[in-house]
C-alpha positions in Angstrom: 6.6 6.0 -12.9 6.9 2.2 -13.3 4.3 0.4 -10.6 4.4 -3.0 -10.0 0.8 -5.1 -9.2 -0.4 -8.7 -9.3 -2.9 -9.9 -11.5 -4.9 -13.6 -11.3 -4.1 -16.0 -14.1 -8.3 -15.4 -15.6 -7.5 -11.6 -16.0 -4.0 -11.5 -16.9 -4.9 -14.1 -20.0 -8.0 -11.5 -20.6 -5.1 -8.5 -21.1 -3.1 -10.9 -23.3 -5.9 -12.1 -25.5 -6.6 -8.1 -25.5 -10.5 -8.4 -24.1 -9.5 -6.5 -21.2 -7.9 -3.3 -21.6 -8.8 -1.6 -17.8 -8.2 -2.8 -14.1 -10.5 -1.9 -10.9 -8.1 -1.4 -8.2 -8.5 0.3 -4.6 -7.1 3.7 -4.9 -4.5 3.1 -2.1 -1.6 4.0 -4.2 -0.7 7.0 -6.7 -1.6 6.3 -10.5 -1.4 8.9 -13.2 -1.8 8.6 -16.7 1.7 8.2 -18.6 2.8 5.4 -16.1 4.0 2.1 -16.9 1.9 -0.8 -14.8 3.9 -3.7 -14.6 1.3 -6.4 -14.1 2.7 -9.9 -13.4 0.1 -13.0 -13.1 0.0 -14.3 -9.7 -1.7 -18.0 -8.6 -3.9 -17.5 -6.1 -4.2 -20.7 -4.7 -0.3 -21.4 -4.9 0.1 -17.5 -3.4 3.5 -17.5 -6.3 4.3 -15.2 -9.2 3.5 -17.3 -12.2 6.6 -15.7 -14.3 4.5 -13.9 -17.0 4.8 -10.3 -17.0 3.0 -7.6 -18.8 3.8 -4.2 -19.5 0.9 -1.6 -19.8 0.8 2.2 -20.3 -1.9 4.3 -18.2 -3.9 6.2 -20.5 -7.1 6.9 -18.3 -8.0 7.2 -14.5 -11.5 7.5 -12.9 -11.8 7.9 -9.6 -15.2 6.7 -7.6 -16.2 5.8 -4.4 -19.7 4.3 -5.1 -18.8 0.7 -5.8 -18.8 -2.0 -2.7 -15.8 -4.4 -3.9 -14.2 -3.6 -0.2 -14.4 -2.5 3.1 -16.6 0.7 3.9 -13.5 1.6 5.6 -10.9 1.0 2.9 -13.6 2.5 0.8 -13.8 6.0 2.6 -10.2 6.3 2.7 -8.9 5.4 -0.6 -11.9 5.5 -2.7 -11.2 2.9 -6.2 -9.5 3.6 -9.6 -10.6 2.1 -12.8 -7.3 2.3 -15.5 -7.8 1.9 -19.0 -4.8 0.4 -21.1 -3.2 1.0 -24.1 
């Protein structure tokens, strides 16, 4: 499967520069390992797509719910996913 997220400018430069080979993400969607992220930068304080576009392959997924990044609620109902990166 080919998923589609946004990523801010200091972490998308991080993947590039290959420092940062995972994302933390709320585990409101389907991930599995095999799929293609397609991770395009997005400017928070413009709210636009910056143009640059990465392509990633999932090679890991863990699963937790002990981290407080969101909402109890979001939390409880999702739980997070970590994804490493090839």
């Amino acid at each position: 499967m080919r998923i589609e997220k946004k990523v801010w400018p200091q972490y998308f430069q991080k993947i590039i520069d290959g420092d940062k080979k995972y994302e933390l993400r709320l585990a409101d969607w389907k991930c599995e390992e095999g799929d293609i992220l397609i991770l395009s930068e997005w400017n928070p304080e413009t709210k636009e797509l910056t143009g640059r576009i990465l392509e990633k392959e999932v090679s890991y997924i863990l699963k937790t719910k002990d981290l407080s990044f969101w909402s109890e609620e979001d939390v409880k109902k999702y739980g997070y996913q970590i994804i490493s990166f090839k």
